[in-house]
C-alpha positions as CSV (number, residue, x, y, z in Angstrom):
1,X,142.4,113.1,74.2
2,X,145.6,110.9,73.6
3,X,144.2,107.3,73.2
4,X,148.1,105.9,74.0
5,X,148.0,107.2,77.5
6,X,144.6,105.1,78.6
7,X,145.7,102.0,76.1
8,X,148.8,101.5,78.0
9,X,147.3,101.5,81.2
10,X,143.7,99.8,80.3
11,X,143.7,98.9,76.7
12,X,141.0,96.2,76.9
13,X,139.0,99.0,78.3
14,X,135.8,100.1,76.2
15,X,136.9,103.3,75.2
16,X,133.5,104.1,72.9
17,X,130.7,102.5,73.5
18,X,126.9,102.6,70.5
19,X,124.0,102.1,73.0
20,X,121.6,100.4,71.1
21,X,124.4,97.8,69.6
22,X,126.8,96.8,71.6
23,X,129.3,97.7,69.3
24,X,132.6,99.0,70.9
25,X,136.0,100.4,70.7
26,X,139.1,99.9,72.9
27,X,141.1,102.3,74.1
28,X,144.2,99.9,72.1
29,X,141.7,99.7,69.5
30,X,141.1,103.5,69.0
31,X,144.7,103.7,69.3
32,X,145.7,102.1,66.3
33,X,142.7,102.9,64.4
34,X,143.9,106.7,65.2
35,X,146.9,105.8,64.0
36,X,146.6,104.6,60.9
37,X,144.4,107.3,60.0
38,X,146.8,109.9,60.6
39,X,148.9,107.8,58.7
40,X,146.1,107.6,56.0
41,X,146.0,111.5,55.8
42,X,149.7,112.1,56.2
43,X,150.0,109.9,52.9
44,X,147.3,112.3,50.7
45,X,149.3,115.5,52.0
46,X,147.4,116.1,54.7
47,X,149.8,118.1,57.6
48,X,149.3,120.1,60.6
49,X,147.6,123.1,61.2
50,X,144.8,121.6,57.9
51,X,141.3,121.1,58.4
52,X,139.6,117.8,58.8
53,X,136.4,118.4,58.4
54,X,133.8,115.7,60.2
55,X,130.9,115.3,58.5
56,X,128.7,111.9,60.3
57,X,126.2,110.9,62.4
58,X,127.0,109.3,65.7
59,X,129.2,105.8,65.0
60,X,132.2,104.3,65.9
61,X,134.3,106.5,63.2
62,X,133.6,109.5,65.2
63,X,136.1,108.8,68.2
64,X,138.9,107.8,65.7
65,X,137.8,110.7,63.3
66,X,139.0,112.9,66.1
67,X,141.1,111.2,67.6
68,X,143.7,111.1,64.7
69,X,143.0,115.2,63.8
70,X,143.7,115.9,67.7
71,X,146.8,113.7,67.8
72,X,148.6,115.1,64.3
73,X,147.6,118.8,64.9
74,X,144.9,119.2,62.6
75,X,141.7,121.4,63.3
76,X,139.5,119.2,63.9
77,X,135.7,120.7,62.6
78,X,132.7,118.6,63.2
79,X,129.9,119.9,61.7
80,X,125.9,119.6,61.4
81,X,125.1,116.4,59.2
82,X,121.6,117.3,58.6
83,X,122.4,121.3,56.6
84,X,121.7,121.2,53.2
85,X,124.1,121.9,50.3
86,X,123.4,126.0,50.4
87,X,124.4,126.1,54.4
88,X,126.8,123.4,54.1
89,X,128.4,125.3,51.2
90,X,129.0,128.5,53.4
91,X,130.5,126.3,56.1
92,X,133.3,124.6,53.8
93,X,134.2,128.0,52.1
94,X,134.8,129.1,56.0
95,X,136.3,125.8,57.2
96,X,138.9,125.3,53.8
97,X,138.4,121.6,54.6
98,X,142.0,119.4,53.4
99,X,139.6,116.4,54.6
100,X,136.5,115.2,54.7
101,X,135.4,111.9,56.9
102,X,131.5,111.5,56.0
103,X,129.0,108.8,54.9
104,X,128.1,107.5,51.7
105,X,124.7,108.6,52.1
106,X,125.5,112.2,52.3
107,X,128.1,112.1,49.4
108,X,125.4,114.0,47.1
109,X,124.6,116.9,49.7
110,X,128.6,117.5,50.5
111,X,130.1,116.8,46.4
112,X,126.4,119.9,46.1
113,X,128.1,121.9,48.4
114,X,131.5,121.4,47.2
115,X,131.0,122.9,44.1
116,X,131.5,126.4,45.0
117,X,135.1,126.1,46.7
118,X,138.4,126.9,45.1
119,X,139.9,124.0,46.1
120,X,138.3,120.2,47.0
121,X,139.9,118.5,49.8
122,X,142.4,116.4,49.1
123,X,140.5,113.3,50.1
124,X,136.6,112.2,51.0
125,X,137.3,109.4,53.6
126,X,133.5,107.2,53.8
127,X,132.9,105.6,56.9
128,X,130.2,102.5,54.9
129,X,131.9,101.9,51.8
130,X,132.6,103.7,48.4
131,X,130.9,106.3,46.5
132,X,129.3,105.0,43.3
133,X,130.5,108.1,41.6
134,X,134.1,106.7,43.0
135,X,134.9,109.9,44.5
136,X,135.9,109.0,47.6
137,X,137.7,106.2,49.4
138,X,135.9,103.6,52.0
139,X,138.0,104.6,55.4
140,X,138.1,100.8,57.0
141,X,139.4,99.4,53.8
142,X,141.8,102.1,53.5
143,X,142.7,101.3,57.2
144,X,144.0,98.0,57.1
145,X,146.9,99.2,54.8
146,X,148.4,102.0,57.4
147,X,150.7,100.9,59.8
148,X,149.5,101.2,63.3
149,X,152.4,103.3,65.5
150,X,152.3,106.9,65.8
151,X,153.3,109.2,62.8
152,X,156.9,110.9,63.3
153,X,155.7,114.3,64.0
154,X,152.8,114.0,66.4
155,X,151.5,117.4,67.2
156,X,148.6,118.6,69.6
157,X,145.3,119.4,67.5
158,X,142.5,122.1,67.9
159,X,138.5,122.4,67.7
160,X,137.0,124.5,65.4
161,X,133.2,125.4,66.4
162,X,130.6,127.0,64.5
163,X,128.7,130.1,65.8
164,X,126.0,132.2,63.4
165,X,127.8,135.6,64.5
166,X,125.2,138.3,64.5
167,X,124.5,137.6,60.6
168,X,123.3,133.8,61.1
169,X,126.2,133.4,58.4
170,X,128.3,130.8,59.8
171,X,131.4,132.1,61.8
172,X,134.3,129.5,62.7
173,X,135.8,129.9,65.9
174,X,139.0,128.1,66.1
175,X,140.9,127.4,69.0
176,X,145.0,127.5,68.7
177,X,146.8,125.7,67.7
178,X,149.7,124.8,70.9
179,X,152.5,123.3,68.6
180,X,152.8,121.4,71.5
181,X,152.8,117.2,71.9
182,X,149.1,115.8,72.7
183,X,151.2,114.6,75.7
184,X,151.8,118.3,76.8
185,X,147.9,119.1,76.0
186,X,146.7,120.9,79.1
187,X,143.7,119.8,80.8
188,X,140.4,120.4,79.4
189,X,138.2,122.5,81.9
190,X,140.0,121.0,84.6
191,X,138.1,122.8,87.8
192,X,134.4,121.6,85.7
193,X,135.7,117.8,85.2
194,X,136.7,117.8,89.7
195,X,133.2,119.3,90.4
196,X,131.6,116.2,88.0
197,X,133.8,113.7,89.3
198,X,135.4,112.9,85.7
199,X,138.0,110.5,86.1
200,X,139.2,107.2,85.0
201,X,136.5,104.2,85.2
202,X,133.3,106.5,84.6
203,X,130.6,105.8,82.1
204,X,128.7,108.9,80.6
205,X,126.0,108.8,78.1
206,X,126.1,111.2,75.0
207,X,122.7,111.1,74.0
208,X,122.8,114.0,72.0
209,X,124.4,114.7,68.1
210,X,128.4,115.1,68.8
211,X,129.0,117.4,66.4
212,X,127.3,120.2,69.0
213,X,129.9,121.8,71.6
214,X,129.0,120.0,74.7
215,X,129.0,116.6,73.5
216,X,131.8,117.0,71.8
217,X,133.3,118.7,74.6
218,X,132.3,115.8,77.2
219,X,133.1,113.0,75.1
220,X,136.5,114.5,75.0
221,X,136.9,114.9,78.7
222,X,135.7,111.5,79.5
223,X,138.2,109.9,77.0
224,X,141.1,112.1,78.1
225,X,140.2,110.7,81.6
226,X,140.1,106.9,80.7
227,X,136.3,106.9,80.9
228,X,134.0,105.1,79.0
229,X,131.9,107.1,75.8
230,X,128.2,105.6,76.2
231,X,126.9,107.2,72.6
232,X,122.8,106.9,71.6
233,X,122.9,106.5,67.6
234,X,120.2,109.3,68.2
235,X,118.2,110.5,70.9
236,X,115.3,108.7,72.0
237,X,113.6,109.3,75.8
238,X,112.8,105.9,76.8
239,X,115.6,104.4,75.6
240,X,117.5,106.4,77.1
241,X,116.9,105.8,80.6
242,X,116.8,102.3,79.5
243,X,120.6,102.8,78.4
244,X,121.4,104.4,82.0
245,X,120.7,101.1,83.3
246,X,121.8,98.5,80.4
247,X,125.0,100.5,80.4
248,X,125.6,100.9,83.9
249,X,125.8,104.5,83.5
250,X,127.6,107.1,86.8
251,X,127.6,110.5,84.0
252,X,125.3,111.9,81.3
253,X,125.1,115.5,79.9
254,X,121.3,116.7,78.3
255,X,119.7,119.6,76.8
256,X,116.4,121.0,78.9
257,X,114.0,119.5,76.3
258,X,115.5,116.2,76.4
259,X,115.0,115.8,80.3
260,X,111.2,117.6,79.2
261,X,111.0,114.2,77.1
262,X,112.4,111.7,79.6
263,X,110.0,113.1,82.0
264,X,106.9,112.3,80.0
265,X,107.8,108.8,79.1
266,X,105.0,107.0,79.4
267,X,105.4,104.6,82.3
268,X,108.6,105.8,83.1
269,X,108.5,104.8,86.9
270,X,108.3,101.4,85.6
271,X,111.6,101.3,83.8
272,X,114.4,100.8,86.8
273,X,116.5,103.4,88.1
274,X,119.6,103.4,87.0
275,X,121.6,102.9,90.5
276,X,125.1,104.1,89.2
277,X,124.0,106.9,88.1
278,X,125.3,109.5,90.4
279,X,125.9,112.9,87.9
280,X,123.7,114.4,85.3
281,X,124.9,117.9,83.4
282,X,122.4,120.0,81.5
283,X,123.8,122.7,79.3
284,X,123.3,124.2,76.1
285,X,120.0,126.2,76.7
286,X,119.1,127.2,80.7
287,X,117.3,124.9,82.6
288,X,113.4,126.3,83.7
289,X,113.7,126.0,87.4
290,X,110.5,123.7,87.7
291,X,112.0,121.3,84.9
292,X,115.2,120.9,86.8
293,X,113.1,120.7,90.5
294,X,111.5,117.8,89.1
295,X,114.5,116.1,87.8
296,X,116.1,116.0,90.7
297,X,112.9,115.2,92.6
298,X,113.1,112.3,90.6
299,X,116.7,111.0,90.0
300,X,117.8,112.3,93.7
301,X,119.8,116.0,93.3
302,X,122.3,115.1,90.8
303,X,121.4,117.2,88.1
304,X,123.9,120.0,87.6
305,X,124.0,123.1,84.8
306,X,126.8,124.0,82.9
307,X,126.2,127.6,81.0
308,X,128.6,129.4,79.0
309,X,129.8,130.2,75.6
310,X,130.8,127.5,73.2
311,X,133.7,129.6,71.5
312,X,134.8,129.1,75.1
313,X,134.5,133.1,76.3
314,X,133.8,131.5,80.1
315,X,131.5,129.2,81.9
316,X,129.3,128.8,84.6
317,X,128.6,126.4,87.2
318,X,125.7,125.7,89.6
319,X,125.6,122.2,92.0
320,X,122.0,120.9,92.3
321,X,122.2,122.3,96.0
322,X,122.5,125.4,95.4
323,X,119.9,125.5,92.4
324,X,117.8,124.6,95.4
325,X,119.2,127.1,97.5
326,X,118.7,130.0,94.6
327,X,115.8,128.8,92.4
328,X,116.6,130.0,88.4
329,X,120.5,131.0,89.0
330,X,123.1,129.8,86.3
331,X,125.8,129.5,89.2
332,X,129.1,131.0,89.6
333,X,132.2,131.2,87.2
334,X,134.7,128.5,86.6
335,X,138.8,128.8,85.4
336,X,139.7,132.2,85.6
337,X,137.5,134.2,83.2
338,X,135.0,136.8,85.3
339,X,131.1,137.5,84.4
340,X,130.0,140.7,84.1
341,X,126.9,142.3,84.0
342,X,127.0,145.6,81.7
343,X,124.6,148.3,80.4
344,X,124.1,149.6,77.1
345,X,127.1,151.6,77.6
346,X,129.6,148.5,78.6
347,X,129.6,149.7,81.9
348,X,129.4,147.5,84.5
349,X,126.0,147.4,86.6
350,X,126.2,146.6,90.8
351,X,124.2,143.3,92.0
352,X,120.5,143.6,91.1
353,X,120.7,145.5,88.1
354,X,119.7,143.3,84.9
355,X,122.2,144.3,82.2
356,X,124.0,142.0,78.9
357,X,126.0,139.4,80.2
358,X,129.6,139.3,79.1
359,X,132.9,137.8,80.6
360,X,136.1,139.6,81.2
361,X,139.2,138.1,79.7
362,X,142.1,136.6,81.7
363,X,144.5,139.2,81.7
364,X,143.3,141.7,78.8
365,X,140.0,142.2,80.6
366,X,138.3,142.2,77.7
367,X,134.2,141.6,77.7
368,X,132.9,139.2,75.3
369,X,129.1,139.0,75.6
370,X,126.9,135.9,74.4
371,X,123.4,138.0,73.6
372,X,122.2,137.3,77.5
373,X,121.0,139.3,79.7
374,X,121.0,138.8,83.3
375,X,121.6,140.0,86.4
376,X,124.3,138.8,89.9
377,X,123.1,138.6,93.4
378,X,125.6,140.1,96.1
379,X,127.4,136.1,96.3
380,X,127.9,136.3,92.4
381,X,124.9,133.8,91.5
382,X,124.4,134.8,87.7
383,X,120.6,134.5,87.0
384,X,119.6,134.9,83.5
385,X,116.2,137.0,82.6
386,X,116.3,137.1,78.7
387,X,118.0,137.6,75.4
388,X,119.4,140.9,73.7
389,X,119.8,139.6,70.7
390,X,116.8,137.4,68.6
391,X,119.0,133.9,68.6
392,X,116.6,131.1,68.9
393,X,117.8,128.3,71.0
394,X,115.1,125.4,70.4
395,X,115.9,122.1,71.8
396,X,119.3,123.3,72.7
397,X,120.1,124.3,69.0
398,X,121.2,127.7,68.5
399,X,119.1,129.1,65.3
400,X,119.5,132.2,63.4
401,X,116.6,134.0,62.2
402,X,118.2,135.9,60.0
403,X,118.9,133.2,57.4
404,X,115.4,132.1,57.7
405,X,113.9,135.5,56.9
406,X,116.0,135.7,53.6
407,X,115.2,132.1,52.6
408,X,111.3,133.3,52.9
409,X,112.2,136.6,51.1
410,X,113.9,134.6,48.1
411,X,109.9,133.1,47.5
412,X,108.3,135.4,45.2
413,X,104.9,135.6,47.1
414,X,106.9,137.0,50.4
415,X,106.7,140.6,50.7
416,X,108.4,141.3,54.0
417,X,109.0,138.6,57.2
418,X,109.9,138.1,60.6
419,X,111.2,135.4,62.1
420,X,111.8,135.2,66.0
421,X,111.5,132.6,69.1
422,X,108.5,131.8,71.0
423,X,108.3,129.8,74.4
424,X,107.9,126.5,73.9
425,X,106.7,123.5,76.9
426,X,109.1,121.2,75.1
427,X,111.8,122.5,72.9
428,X,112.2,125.8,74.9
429,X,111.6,128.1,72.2
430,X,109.6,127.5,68.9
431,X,110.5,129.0,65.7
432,X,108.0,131.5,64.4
433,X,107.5,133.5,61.2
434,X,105.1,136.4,60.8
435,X,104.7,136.9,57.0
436,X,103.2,139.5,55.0
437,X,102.5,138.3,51.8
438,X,102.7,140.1,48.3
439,X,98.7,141.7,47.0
440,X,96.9,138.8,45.6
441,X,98.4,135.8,47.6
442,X,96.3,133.8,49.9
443,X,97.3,134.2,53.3
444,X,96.2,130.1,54.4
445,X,97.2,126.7,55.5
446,X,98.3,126.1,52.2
447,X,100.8,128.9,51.9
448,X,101.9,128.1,55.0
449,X,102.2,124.3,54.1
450,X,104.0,125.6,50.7
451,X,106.5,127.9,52.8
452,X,107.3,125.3,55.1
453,X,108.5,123.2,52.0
454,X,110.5,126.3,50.3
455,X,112.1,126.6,53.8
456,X,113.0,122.6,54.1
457,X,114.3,122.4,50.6
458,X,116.7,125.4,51.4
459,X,117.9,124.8,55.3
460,X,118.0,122.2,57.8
461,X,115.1,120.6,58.7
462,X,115.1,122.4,62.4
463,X,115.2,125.7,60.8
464,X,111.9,125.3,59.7
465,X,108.9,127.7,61.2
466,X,106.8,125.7,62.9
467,X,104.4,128.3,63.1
468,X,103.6,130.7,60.3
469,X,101.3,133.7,60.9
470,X,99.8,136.0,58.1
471,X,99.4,139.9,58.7
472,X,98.3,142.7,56.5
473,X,101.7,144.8,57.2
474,X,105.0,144.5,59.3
475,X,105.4,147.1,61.9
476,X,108.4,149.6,60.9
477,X,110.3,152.1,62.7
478,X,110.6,155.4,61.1
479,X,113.7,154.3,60.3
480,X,112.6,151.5,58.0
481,X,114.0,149.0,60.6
482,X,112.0,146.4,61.8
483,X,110.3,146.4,65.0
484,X,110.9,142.7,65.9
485,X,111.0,143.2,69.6
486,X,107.1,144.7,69.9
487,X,106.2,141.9,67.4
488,X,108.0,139.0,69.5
489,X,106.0,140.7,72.4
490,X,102.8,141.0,70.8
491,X,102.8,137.1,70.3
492,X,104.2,136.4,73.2
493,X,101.4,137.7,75.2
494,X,98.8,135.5,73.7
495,X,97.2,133.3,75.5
496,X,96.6,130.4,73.0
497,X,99.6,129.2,70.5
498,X,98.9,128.4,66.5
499,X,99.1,124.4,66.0
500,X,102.8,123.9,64.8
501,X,103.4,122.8,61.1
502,X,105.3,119.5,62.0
503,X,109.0,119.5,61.8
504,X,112.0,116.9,62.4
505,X,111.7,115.5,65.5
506,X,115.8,114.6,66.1
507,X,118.7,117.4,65.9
């Protein structure tokens, strides 16, 4: 994204628009905002190849936030608003941010997590005004006193994404840095944007948080493109589809449980179709084949999926003709990485077989898996049949049980634990914990009220079980290793679900 290239064509264009307000962004506006915050940066020692770290919930900062890291070569890290200091902590000491862009609001949860790095950043930029505490400086104001042209040395910027790893612990993956001009940037998944029709003049919701990969990702293709950035201030189903219409929307890009929520809108085939509205992309979490019949049953096949890795191993693509044609497939690879299916070995398995996903590299050839496991059909259709690994992917949100299970172990009633995904109508997966607690502890509502608590006051909000179950003992292996998969299948059989312990609904 180079906001010159659209403003000097189109500046008076909307280049970001907030649903619910109104309030907008040129493409000549986001130019010189962009500006003179690389400006802004460059003058508190701030250079390329630092770390701005992004730190907000959706706004009109986010676009210029990025904007001025992806113009002056900085790797540009947006990350989950809602962690608390502990996660958040573990996250900066990875990241080594050199600047922070954030809200006053969550001053208290990031100066928390600050605490533990060797070295603060050299500025806290606040998007509504100034710290009491004075620790950091209000961005607008310090706007208005940066010149507006391009800094000197203008350099191509990079994305740094969070994953869990296998650990849970957060693991940064950070694309490279090109040393290249942002007007040499190549194009960003050029053969995805000509299937989608991505171009100049479109209009696509983000309805989802933008610090999560595909947001982000879209956002970033539709600017590039000198399209309009339709962004909900957060997700909410009915309006929603109303924004489709207000906005004159042609693109959006959802999770599976937030077309599950636009579907049961009450009185949604009151609220008028949106007749612009011509491509919809789910991603982040496959799409149940009935879910994804009935969207395009109602919105007239447009729906496409979009499945891949966010550290950007490879990608899938399926049209919404040929999810009709092949009920529950992923699609077929874009760009030049391969999928293949592989057995415990590595080895890879012939059509049919269900093995681990993985895609081989461009030119190495090496196989970097995502924890899937799947199977092709003789045309190359991947269709996916489960997980290898125990990630929990709950409203499109990746979750790692294994940070969950040692925030339960820290309580001193918690003997042993195990935390795993369930299916879930809604969110796609629920997150569970099985608990055994220590002799003389009461295995109730109440301890599972209390737990829910301890978990909230140490992790995100949408970490939190929203089921807990109370056993006498954990199964073991002889190994002392815990037999997680016989539990999750155990469960998983029931016929009947526990009532959930309420959780946040937004993410």
């Amino acid at each position: 994204m180079y906001p010159p290239t659209v403003a000097a064509r189109t500046p008076d264009l909307p280049a970001y628009v907030m649903a619910a307000t109104g309030d907008q962004l040129t493409f000549a506006e986001l130019d010189a905002a962009s500006n003179r915050l690389a400006h802004l940066l460059r003058a508190h020692g701030v250079v390329a190849g630092d770390t701005l770290v992004v730190l907000l919930p959706n706004g009109l900062a986010w676009p210029v936030a990025v904007a001025a890291g992806m113009r002056t070569g900085l790797r540009v890290t947006p990350v989950n608003w809602h962690l608390g200091p502990p996660e958040l902590s573990a996250l900066l000491l990875e990241a080594a941010p050199r600047a922070v862009v954030t809200t006053v609001a969550l001053g208290a949860t990031l100066r928390a997590a600050l605490a533990d790095l060797p070295e603060a950043p050299a500025v806290v930029l606040t998007v509504d005004g100034t710290a009491p505490d004075g620790r950091s400086l209000d961005l607008w104001a310090a706007l208005r006193e940066q010149p507006a042209h391009p800094v000197d040395d203008e350099l191509l910027g990079a994305r740094v994404l969070f994953s869990g790893g296998t650990t849970g612990r957060p693991k940064a993956f950070r694309q490279p840095l090109l040393g290249v001009h942002p007007l040499d940037a190549p194009a960003r998944h050029p053969a995805l944007a000509e299937r989608l029709g991505i171009g100049a003049g479109i209009r696509f919701l983000s309805p989802a948080p933008s610090y999560h990969a595909a947001p982000f990702t879209f956002q970033l293709m539709t600017l590039a493109a000198g399209g309009t950035v339709v962004c909900m201030e957060s997700f909410d189903p009915e309006r929603a589809l109303r924004a489709l219409v207000d906005h004159e929307v042609t693109h959006s890009q959802w999770v599976p449980t937030m077309l599950s929520r636009l579907l049961a809108v009450p009185g949604r085939d009151e609220i008028p179709r949106a007749p612009s509205h011509r491509v919809a992309v789910t991603s982040g979490a496959p799409c149940p084949v009935r879910l994804k019949d009935a969207v395009n049953d109602w919105w007239g096949d447009i729906l496409h999926e979009y499945y891949g890795a966010s550290e950007g191993y490879g990608h899938t693509y399926v049209s919404p003709a040929e999810s009709r044609a092949r009920p529950g497939t992923v699609g077929r690879p874009l760009g030049e990485a391969r999928v293949v299916v592989v057995d415990d070995a590595g080895d890879p398995l012939p059509p049919g077989e269900v093995g681990r996903v993985t895609f081989a590299q461009p030119g190495t050839g090496e196989l970097r898996g995502m924890g899937d496991l799947g199977r092709l059909d003789d045309d190359g259709f991947l269709h996916l049949t489960g997980r290898s690994t125990f990630m929990i992917i709950s409203g499109g949100v990746n979750i790692h049980p294994e940070e969950i299970e040692e925030t339960l172990l820290d309580d001193p009633e918690v003997a042993d634990v195990a935390v795993f995904g369930l299916p879930h109508p809604d969110l796609g997966e629920q997150v569970v914990a099985v608990v055994e607690l220590e002799d003389g502890h009461t295995a109730d509502a109440t301890t599972a009220d209390r737990l829910a608590e301890h978990c909230r006051a140490h992790l995100a909000r949408f970490k939190t079980p929203r089921v807990f179950e109370f056993v006498p003992r954990l199964p073991r292996l002889p190994t002392g290793k815990l037999d997680k998969t016989a539990l999750r299948s155990t469960y998983a059989s029931r016929a009947t679900t526990p009532t959930p312990i309420p959780t946040e609904e937004s993410r």
